[in-house]
TIKE-510406 format. One record per residue: y, x negated, z negated of N, C-alpha, C, O in turn. Coordinates in pm, whole numbers, plus 50000, padded with zeros to 5 digits. Atoms other than C-alpha are relative to their C-alpha. Layout:
N
YXZYXZYXZYXZ ...
//
This chain:
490
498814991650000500005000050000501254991250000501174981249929 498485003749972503724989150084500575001149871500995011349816 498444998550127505804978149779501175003150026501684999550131 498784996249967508824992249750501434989449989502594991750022 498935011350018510824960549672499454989650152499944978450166 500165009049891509244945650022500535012850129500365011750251 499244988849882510924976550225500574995250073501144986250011 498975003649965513014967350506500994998249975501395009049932 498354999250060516484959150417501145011550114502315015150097 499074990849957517654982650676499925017349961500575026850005 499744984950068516945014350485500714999649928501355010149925 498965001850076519095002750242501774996650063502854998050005 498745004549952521834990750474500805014250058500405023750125 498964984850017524785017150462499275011149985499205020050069 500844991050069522565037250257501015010349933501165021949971 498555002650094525625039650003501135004850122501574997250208 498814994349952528295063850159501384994249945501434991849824 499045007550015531615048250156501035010549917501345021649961 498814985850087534195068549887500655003450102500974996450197 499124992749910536015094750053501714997849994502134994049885 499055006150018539545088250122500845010649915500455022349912 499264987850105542555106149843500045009850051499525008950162 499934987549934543025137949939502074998250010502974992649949 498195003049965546775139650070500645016049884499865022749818 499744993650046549175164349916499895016850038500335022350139 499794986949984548625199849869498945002350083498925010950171 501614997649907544845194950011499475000049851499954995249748 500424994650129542445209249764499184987749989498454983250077 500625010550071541225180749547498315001450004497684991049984 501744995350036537165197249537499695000350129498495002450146 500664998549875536835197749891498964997350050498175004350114 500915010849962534855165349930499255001849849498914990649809 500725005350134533055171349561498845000650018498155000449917 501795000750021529545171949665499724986550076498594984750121 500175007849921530035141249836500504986549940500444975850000 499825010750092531205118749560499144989349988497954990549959 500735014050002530245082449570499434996749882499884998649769 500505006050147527745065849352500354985849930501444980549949 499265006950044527835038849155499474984050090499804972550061 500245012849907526335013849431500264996450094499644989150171 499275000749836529155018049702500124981750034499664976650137 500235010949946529644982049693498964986649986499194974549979 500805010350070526514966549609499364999650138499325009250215 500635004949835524624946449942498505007949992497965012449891 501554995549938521204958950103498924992549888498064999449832 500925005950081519324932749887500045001149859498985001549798 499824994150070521114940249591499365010049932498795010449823 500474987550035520344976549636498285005049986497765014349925 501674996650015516364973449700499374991149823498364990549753 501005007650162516154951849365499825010949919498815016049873 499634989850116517894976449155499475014049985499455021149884 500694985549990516135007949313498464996349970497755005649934 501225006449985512944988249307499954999249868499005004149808 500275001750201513514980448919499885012249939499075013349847 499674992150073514665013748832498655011450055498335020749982 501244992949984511555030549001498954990949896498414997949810 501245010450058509075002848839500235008049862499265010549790 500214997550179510625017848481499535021149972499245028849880 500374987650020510005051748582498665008750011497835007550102 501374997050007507195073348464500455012749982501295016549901 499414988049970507535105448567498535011249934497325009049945 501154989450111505415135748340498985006750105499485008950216 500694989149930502555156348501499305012249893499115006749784 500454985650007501195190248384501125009349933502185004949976 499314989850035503225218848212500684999049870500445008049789 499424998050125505335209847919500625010349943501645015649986 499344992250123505995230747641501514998349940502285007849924 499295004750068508565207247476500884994250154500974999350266 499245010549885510735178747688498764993650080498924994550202 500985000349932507055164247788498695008949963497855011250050 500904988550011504735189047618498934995449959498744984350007 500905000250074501865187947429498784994050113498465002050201 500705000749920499255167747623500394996850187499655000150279 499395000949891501445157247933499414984449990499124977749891 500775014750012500035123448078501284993550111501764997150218 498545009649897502965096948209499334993750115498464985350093 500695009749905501885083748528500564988749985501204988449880 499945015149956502545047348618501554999550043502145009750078 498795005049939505845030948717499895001750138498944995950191 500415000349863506455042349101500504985350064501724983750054 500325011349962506075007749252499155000650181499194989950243 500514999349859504305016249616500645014450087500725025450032 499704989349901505565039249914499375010749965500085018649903 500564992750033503145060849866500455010149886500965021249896 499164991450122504075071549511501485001050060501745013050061 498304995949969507855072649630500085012250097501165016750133 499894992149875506795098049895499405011849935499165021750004 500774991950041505105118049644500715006549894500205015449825 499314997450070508475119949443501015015850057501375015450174 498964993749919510825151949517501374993449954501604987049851 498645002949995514425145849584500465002349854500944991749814 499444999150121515485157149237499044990549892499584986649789 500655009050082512695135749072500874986750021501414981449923 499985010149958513705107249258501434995649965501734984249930 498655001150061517465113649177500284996349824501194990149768 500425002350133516375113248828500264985549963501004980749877 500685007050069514855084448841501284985250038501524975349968 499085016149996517735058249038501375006049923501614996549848 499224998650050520835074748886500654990849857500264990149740 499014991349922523665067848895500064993650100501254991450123 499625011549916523135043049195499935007250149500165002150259 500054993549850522535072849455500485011049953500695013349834 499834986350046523445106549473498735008150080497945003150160 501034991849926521185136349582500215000850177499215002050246 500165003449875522345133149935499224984450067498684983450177 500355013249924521355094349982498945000149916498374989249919 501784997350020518045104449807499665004150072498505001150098 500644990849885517535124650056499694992850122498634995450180 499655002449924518735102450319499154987749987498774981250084 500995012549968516535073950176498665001150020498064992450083 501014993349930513495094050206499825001550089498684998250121 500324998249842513675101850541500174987550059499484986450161 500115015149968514485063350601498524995950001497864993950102 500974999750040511595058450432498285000750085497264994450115 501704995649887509155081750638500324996350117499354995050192 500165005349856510465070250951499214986550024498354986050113 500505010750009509485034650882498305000649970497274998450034 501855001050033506215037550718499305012650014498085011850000 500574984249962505385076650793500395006450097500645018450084 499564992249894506405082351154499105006850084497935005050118 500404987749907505985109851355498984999450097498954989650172 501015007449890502975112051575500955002450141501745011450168 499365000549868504135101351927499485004350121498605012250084 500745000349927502845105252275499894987750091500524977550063 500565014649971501445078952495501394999350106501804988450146 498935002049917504425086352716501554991149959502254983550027 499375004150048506715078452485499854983149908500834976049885 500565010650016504845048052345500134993550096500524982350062 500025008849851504825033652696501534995249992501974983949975 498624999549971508415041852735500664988149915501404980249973 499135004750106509675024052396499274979350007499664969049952 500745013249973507274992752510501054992150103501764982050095 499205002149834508894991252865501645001649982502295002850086 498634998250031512534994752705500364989950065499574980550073 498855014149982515214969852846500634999349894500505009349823 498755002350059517864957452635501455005550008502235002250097 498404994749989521094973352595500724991950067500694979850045 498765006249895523744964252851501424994949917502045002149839 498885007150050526534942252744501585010250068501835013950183 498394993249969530354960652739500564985250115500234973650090 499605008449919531954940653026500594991849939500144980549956 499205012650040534504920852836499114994149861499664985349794 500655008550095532014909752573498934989850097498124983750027 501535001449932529334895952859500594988250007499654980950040 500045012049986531234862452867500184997449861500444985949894 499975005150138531544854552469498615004649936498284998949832 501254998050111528024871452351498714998050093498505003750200 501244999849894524674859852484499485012150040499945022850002 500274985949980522614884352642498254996349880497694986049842 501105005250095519484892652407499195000250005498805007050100 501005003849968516364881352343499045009150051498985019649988 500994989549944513564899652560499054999749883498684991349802 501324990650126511064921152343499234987849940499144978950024 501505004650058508334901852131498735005450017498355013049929 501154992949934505204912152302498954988550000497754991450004 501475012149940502974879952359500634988149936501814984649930 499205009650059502934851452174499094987850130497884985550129 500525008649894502434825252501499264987549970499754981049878 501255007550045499414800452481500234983449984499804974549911 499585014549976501454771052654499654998950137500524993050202 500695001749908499274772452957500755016950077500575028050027 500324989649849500374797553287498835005750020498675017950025 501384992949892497054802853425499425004649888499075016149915 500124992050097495954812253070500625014649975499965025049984 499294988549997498434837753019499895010850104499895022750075 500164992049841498094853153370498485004749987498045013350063 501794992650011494074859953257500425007949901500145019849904 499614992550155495444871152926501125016450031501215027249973 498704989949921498374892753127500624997449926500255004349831 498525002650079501524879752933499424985749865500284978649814 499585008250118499474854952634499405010749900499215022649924 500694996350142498004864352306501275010549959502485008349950 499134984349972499194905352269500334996349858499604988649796 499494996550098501424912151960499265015349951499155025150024 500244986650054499984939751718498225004850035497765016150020 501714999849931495774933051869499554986449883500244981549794 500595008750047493724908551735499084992350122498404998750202 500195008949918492694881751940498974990849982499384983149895 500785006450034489674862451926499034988550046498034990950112 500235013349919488904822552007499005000449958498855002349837 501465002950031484994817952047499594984150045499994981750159 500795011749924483384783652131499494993149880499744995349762 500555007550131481164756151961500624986449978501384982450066 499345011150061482224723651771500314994250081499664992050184 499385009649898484714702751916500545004450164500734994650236 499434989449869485994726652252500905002249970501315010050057 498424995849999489454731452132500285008949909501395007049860 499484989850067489524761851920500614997149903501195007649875 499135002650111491254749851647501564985950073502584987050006 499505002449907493374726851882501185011450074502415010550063 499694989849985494104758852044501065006449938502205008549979 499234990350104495224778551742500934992149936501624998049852 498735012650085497564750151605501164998450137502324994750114 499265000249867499174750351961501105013950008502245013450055 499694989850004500044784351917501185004549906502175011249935 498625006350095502274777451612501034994950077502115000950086 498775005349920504294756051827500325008350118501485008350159 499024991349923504814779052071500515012049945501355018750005 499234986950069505654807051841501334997949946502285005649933 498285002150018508484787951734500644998950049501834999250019 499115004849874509314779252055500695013850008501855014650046 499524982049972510004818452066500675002349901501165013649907 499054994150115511934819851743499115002149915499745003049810 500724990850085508774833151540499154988449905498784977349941 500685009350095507094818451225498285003450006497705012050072 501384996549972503364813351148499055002649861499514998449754 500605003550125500744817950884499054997850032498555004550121 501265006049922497694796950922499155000049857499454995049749 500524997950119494944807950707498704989150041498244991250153 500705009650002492484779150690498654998549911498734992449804 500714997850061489054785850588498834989449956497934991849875 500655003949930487494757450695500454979949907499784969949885 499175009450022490164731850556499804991350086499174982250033 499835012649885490284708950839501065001950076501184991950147 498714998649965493634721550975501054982349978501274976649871 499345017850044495744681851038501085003750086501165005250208 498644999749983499394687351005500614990950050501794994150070 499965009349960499614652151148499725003450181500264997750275 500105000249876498364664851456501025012350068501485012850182 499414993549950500164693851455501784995250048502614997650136 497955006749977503834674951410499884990150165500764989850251 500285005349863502204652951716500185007550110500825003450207 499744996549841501994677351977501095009649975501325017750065 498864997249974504924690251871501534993550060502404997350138 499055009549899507144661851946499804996250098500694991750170 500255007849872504994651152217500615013750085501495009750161 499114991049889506344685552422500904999549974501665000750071 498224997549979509654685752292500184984850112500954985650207 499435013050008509764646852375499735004750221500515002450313 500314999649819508074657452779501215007950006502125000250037 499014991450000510654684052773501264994150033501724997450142 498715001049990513874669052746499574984550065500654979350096 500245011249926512284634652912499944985449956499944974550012 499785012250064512404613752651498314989850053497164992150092 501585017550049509784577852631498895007149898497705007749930 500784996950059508344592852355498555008050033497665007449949 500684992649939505994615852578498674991750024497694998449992 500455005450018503934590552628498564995449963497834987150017 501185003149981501034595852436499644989949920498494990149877 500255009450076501484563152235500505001649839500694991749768 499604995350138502544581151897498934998649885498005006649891 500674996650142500814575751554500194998549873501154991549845 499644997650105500704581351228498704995049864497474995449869 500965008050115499184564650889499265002249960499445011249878 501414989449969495444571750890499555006750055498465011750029 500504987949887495444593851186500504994750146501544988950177 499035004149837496054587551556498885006750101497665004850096 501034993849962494734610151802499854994350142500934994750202 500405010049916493274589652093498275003750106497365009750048 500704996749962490704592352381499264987250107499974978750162 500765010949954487954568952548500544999950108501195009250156 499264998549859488904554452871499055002350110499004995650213 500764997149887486434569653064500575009150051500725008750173 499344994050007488304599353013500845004250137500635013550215 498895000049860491184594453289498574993350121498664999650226 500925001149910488024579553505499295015450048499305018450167 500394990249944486424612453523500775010650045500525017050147 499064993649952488984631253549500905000550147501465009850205 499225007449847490554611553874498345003350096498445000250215 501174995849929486614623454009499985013450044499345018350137 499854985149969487804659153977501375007350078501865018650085 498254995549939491194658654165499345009550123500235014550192 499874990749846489704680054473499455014149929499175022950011 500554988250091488424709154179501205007450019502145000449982 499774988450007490324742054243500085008849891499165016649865 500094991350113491464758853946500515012350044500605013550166 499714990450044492824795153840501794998150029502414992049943 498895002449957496374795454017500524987850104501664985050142 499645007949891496214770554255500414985749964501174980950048 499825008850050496484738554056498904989849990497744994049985 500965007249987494644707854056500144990849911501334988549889 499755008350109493944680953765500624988850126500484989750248 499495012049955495884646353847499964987049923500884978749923 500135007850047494794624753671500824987949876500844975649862 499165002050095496884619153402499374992849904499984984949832 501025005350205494044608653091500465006349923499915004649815 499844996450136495914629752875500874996749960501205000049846 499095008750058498604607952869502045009849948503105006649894 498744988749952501404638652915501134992350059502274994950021 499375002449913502944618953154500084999450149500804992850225 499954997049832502054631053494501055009650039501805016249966 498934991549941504074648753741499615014349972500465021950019 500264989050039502354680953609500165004449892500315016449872 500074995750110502454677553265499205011949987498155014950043 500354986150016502174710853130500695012650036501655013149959 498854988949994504024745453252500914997850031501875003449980 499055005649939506054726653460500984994249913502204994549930 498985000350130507424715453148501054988350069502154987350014 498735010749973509474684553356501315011250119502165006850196 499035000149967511414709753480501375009549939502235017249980 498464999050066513794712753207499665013949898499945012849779 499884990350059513054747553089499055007649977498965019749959 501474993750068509624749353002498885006150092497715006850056 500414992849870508474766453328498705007849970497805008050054 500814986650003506234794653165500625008249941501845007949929 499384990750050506484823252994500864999349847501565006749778 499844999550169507124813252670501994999849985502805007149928 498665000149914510594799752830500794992249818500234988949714 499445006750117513424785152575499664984849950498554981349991 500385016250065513294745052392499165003249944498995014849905 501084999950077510384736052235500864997149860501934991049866 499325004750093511354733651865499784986249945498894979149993 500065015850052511774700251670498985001849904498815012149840 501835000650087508234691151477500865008949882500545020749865 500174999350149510064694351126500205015449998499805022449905 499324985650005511644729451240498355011050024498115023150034 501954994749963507634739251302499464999949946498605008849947 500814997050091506254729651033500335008749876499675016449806 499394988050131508814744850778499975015250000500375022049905 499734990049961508394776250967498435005850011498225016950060 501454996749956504064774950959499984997949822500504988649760 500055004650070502864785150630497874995549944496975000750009 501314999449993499204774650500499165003349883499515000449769 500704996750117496374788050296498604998650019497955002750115 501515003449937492934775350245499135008949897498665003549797 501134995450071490734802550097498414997449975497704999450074 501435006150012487124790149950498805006650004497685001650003 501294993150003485124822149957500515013550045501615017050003 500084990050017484934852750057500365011049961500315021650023 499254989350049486574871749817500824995549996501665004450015 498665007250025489414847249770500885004150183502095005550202 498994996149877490374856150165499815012249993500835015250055 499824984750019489944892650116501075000949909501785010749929 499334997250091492054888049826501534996050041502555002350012 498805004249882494654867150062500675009650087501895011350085 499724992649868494854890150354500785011349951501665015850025 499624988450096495824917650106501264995949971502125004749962 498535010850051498834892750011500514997750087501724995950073 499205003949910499474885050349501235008650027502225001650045 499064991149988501894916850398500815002549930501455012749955 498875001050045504224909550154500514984950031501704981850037 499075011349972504724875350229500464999050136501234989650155 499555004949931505294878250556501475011750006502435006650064 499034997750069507934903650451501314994449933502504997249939 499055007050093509314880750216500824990750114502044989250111 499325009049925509914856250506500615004750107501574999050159 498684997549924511114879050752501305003249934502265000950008 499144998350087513584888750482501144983050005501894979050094 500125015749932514314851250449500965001050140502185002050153 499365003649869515044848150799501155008550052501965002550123 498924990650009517464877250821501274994149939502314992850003 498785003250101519794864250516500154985950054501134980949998 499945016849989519434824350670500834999150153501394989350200 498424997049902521734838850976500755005850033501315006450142 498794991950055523854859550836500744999349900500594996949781 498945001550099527224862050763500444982949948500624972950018 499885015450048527874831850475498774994249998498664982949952 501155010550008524464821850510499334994450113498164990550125 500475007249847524534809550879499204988249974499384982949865 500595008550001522174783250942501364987550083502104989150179 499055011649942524294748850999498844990549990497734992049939 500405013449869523224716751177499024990149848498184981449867 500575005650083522124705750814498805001949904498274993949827 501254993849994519384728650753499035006250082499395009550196 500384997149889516564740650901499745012850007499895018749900 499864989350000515954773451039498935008249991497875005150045 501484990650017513554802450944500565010750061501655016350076 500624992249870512024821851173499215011249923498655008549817 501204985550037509994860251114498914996250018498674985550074 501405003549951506734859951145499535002950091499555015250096 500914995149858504814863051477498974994350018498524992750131 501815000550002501544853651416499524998349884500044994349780 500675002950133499134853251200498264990750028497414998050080 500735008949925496374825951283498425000549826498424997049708 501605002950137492214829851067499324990850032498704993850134 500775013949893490454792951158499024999449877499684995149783 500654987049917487384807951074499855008749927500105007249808 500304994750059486344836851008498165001149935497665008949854 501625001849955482414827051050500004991349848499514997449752 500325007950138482484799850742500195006349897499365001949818 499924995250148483274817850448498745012049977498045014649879 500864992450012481214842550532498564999450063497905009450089 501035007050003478314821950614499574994349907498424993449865 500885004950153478394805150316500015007449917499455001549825 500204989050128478534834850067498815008450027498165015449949 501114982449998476074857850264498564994150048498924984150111 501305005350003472504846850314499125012150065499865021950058 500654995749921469494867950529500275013649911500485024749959 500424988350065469264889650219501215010949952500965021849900 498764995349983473064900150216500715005750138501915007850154 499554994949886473194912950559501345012949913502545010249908 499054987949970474974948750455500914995849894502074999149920 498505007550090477264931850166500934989850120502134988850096 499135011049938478654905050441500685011950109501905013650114 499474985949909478964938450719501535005949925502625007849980 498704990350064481444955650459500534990549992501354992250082 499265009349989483024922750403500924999650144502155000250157 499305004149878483794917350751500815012150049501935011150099 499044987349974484984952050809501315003549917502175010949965 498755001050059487664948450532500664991350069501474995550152 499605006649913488534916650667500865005750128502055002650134 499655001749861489094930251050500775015349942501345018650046 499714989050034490404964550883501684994449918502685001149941 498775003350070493354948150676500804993350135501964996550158 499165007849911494114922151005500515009950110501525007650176 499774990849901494014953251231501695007149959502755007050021 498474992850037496864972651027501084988749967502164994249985 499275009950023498874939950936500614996350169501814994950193 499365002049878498954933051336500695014550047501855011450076 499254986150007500244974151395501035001049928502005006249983 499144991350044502294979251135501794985449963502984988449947 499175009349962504274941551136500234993250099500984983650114 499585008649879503844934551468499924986650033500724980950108 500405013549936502244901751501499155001150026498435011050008 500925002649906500134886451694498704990849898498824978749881 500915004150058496804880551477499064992950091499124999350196 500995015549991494004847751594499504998149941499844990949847 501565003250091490844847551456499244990550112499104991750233 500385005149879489094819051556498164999049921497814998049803 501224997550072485224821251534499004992150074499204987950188 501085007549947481844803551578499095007350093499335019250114 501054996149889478924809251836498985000349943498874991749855 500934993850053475744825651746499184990450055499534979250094 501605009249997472244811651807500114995450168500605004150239 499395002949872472544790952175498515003650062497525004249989 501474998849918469534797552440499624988550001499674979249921 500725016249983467784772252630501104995050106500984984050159 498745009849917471094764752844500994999349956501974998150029 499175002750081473034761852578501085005849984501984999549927 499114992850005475304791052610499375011649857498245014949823 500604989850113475644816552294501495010550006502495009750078 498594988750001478214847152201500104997149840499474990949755 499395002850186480034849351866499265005849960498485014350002 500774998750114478874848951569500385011249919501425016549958 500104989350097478704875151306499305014450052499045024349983 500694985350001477074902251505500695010050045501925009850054 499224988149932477744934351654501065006049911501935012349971 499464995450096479424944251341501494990450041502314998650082 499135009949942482104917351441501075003650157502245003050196 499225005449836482184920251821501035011950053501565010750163 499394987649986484074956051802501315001549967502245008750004 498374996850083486824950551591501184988450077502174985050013 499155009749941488684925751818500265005250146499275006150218 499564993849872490614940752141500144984950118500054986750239 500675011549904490254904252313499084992449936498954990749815 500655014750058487884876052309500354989550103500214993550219 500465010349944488184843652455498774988549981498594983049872 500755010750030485594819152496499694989550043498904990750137 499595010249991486094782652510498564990050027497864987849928 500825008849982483524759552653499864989450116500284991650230 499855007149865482724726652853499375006050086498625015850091 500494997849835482264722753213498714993849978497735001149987 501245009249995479564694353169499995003449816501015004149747 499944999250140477954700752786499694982349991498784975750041 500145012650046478744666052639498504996749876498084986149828 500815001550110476044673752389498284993850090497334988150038 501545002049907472924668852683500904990150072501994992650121 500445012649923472724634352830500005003150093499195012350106 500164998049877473434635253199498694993150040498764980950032 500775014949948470244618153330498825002849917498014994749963 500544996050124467804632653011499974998249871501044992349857 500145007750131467264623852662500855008549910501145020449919 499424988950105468974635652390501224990349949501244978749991 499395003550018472034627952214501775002450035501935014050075 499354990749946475794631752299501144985850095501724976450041 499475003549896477454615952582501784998950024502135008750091 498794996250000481374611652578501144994250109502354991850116 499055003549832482034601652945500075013650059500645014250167 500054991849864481334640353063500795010549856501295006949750 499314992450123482624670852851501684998449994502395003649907 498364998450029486454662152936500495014650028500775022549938 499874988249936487134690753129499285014049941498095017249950 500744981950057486544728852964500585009850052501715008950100 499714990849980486654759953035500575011449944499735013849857 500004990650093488334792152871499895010250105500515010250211 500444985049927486744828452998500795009349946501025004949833 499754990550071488364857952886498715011250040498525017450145 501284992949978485154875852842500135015249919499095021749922 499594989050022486754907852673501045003850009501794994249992 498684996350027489794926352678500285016650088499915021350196 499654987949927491154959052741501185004350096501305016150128 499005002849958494204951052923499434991150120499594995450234 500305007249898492744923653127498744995950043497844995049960 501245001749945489954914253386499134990449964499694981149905 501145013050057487064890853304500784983850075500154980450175 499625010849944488954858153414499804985249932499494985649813 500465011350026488434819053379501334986350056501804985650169 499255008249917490864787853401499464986849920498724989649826 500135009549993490464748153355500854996649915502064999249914 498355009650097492174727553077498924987349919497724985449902 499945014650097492324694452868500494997949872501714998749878 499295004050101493084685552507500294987650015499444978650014 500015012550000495024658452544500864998049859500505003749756 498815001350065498544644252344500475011449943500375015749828 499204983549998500454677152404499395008349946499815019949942 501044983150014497564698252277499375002350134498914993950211 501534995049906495494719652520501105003250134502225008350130 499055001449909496804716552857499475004650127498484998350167 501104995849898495624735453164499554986750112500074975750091 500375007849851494094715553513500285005850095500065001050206 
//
């Protein structure tokens, strides 16, 4: 349930009717008296959700039939503290209960705030379409040279890769759940750390829930400077970046096989060039050398530190500890779009000497397969089932009702005899996710070209990602590389 101290701040904003002006002479003084200001005309939006938020928390409002003032046997409910209870208050309760900081009109008026936000109206698909497909309001002519024009919708949070996105139709959907499949070492976590950096590239923050703990913030600040650094053209691009105990680096057979596959035909008409990885070919990534990012994602890449302050992380150890997370996730990301609201506005503009926070637009699970592999065992099948259905049941309404773009990234089930498998967890699993992708090599580095056993790390450069579900888009397939930059198409 929705706390009432994590409400939008725009139900509160000019909530508070402004006092009416004197009445002039020989105008009847009672005119305006039902319309008398309270006592929170000049108190701010954040202000006003503490103080209504406190003054509900102390209120315990009577139930059954008193005799007396509460009556013989009257039971106090609870402090109202969730939407729910506030929706279950009438207008004169509720006046009761914030007075004197509203009057019975802006009780009224915050109620219906209220249900619009978290209790709106059922719609039709026409109108759903419509409010998707909106443009932007048109600029007044003499403002169109002093105010930018503004940012297009938040709909897709972009992968990095073109020919990705174009299988995906726009990029990992806002408000779906999204789901990276492949086995050890194929990118998926690669992937989902990539995705951070382009969410900021878009303005949007991240939360990276880490089940797995192997998440390396070292790598992530890496391919963040390594695109800003291709981007604006700096040396740094390079490829030759590292850091104390970590440096992420690749055999030099690498660029050899790769320069074997220049006549390969990918997904848009692109061909590898033999780069190694180095993110310094004439392709880079997304045309990124030419200046302005050349996909969808569009806008500067942000600066590492502005990426990481803006990604936050949590490593749950079991089972119930991320059930108990996910449940938490919807106020914090609350808290931080809140946050990001007050950090550029007004006196609290962001200047050149801090850094800037961003809302949230994604929400990233790396995996969901480990925790609940190691808690549930043959003989826990229908305990791990309800598990996973809370799980995909909390991420489902968290992506709907805040509008991000949720990334679950998950393991591969039992493999055949050609070494292909589907995700893991079971049919119970494969339903609750409106895409899947699934990430695997071209050549499996794990089989010896030639026979034998063992794992081979001249073949396996080159992988594939399928989009092998989705309801939006067709079964499609494109070519890419983890190199420097992160995951980079061919």
């Amino acid at each position: 349930a929705r706390a009432i101290a994590r409400l939008p701040l725009g139900i509160f904003t000019d909530l508070v009717a402004p006092p009416p002006p004197t009445p002039a002479d020989g105008e009847d003084a009672n005119t305006n008296a039902e319309e008398q200001p309270s006592a929170a005309t000049n108190i701010s939006p954040e202000d006003l959700r503490q103080q209504l938020s406190q003054k509900l928390r102390d209120f315990h409002q009577r139930q059954g039939q008193p005799s007396t003032i509460y009556g013989a046997g009257s039971k106090p409910r609870e402090g109202t503290t969730t939407v729910g209870q506030l929706l279950k208050l009438s207008p004169s309760a509720l006046l009761r209960a914030v007075d004197p900081l509203l009057t019975d009109v802006e009780c009224r008026r915050m109620i219906d705030r209220v249900c619009q936000v978290c209790a709106p109206r059922p719609r039709s698909a026409l109108e759903l379409l419509q409010s998707q497909q909106q443009q932007p309001p048109q600029q007044h002519p003499s403002q169109s040279q002093s105010i930018a024009p503004p940012p297009p919708p938040f709909v897709h949070v972009t992968s990095g890769m073109d020919n990705l996105d174009q299988c995906l139709r726009g990029g990992f959907r806002v408000g779906t759940i999204t789901e990276i499949v492949g086995r050890a070492g194929v990118g998926k976590s690669q992937l989902a750390t990539q995705l951070c950096i382009m969410a900021a590239r878009m303005g949007r923050g991240s939360v990276y829930i880490d089940t797995e703990r192997k998440v390396s913030l070292r790598r992530m600040k890496e391919m963040a400077q390594e695109r800003r650094a291709a981007q604006l053209g700096g040396d740094e691009g390079g490829g030759s970046m590292s850091y104390a105990g970590e440096q992420f680096s690749y055999h030099h057979h690498h660029q050899q096989h790769q320069e074997g596959q220049n006549n390969e035909t990918n997904i848009g008409g692109n061909s590898s060039n033999g780069t190694g990885g180095t993110g310094t070919g004439t392709q880079l990534l997304n045309g990124i050398a030419d200046g302005d990012g050349g996909d969808s994602g569009g806008g500067p890449y942000k600066d590492a530190l502005e990426v990481l302050e803006n990604v936050t992380i949590h490593t749950p150890g079991s089972t119930k500890e991320l059930l108990d997370l996910i449940h938490t996730i919807e106020e914090e990301i609350l808290i931080r779009n809140d946050e990001a609201l007050t950090s550029t506005d007004g006196a609290n503009a962001t200047t050149s000497t801090t850094t800037p926070k961003h809302p949230v637009g994604l929400v990233v699970l790396d995996s969901i397969a480990a925790p609940t592999r190691r808690d549930f065992g043959a003989e826990s099948a229908m305990a791990r089932v309800s598990a996973i259905f809370q799980i995909a049941q909390t991420l489902k309404r968290i992506a709907d009702q805040l509008q991000v773009a949720v990334v679950v990234v998950n393991q591969v089930g039992n493999l055949d005899e050609y070494g292909q498998g589907n995700a893991a967890l079971g049919v119970s699993w494969h339903h609750c996710v409106s895409t899947r992708l699934m990430l695997d090599h071209e050549v499996d580095p794990h089989r010896v070209v030639g026979g034998g056993d063992g794992y081979d790390e001249t073949v396996g450069h080159v992988r594939i990602a399928r989009v092998v579900k989705s309801n939006v888009a067709p079964p499609g397939k494109m070519s890419f590389e983890v190199n420097a930059m992160g995951v980079c198409e061919l």
